[in-house]
GULO-244541 format. One record per residue (C-alpha): residue number from 1; residue in one letter; x, y, z. Coordinates in Angstrom, 2 decimals, always signed. Layout:
BEGIN
     i   aa         u         v         w
   NUM    A         X         Y         Z
...
This chain:
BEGIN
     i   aa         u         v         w
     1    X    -55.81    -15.36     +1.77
     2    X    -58.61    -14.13     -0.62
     3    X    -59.08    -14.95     -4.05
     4    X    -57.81    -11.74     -5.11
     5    X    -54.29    -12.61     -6.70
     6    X    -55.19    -11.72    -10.35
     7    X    -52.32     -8.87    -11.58
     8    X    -50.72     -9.48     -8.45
     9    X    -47.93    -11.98     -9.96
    10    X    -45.85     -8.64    -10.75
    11    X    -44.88     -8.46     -6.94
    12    X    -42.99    -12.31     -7.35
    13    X    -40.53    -10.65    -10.10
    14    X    -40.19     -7.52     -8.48
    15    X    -39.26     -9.64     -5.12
    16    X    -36.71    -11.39     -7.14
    17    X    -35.29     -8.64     -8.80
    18    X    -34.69     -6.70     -5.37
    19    X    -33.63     -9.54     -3.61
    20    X    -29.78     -9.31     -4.45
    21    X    -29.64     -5.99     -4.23
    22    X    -31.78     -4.74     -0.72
    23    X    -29.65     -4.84     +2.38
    24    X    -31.32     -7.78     +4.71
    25    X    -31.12     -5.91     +7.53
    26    X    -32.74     -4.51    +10.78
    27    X    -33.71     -1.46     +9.04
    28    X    -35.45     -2.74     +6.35
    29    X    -37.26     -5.57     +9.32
    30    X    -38.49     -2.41    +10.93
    31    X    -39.53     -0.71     +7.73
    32    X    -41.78     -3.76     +7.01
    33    X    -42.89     -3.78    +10.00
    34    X    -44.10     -0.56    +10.09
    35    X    -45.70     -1.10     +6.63
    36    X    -47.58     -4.06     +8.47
    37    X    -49.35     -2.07    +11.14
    38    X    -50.64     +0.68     +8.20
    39    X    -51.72     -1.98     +6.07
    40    X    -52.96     -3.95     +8.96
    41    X    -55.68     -1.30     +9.79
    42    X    -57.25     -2.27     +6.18
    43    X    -58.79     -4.98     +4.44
    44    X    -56.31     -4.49     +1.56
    45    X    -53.85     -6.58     +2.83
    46    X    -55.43     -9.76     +4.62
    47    X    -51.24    -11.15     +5.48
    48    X    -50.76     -8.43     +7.49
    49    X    -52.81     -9.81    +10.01
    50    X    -51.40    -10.47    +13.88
    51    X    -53.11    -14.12    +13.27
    52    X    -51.22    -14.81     +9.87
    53    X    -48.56    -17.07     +9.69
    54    X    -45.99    -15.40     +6.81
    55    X    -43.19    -17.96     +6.11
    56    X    -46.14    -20.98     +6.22
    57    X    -48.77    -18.71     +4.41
    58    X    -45.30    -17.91     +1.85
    59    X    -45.00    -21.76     +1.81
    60    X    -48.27    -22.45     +0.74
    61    X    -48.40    -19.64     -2.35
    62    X    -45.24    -21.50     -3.56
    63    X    -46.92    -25.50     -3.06
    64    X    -49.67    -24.13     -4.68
    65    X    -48.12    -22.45     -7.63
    66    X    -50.72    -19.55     -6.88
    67    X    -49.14    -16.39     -9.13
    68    X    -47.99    -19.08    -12.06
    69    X    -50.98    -18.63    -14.40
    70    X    -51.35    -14.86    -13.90
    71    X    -47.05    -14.91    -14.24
    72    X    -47.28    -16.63    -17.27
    73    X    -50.54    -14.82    -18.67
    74    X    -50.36    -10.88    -17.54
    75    X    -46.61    -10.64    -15.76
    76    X    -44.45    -11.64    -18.54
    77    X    -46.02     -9.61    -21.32
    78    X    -44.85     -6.31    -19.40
    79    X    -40.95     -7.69    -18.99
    80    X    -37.83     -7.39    -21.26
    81    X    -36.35    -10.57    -20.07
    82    X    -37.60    -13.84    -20.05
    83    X    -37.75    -15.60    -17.01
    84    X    -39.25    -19.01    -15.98
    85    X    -41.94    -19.03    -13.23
    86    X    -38.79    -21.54    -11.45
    87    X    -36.85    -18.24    -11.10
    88    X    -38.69    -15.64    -10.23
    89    X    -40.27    -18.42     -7.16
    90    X    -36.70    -18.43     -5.72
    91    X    -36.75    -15.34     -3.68
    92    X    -40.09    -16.31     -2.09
    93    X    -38.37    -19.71     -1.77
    94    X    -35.93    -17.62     +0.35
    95    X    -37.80    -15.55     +2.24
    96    X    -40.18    -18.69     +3.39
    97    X    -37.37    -20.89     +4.49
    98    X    -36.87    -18.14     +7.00
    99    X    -33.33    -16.72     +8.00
   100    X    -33.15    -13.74     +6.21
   101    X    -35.70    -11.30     +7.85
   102    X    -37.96    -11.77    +10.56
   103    X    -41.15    -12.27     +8.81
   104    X    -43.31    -12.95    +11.78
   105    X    -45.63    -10.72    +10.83
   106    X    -44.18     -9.25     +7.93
   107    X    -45.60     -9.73     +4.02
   108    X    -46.60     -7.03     +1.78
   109    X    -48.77     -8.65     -1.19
C-alpha cells in the first residue's frame, strides 16, 4: 500500500456507519467485485490488485493503527458524533476476520 492515506480516514467511519445497515450479501460481493476490476485498471487503487491479499492487507491497516492520526486530526472535525478511533476500527475488524463477504479480491480504499 502507498503512503497515500492522508484524508482517507473518512472511509473507516463511513465503513462503520454502513456496516449495520448494507445487506451482506451476494449482490453487494458482486458489486464489489465489479468495482475491483474498474479500479483495478488504475493506479488509484493499489488493493485492488489480483496479487493483494485484502483480509491480511485489512489486518495490517488495523495492527498498524494506519488512519488513527488522520481520524483523530482531519476525520473527526467533519462529524456530529463523537466516536473513538476503537469504534469506528470495528467494522474493518469485521470485515478482516473474514466471514461476512468474500473479500478475496475485494477492498475499495
Amino acid at each position: 500500500m502507498n503512503d497515500n492515506v492522508k484524508k482517507h480516514s473518512g472511509h473507516i467511519y463511513d465503513t462503520y456507519k454502513l456496516f449495520p445497515v448494507v445487506s451482506k450479501d451476494v449482490a453487494l460481493n458482486k458489486l464489489m467485485q465489479e468495482e475491483c476490476m474498474v479500479r483495478a485498471k488504475t493506479n488509484i487503487c493499489p488493493s485492488t490488485q489480483p496479487d493483494v491479499n485484502v483480509p491480511k492487507l485489512l489486518q495490517s491497516l488495523i495492527d498498524n493503527q494506519v488512519f488513527r492520526e488522520d481520524k483523530n486530526l482531519i476525520t473527526d472535525r467533519s462529524l456530529e458524533e463523537n466516536l473513538s478511533y476503537k469504534t469506528v476500527i470495528k467494522a474493518l475488524k469485521l470485515l478482516a476476520d473474514g466471514g461476512v463477504l468474500n473479500l478475496s479480491a475485494v477492498l475499495i480504499i
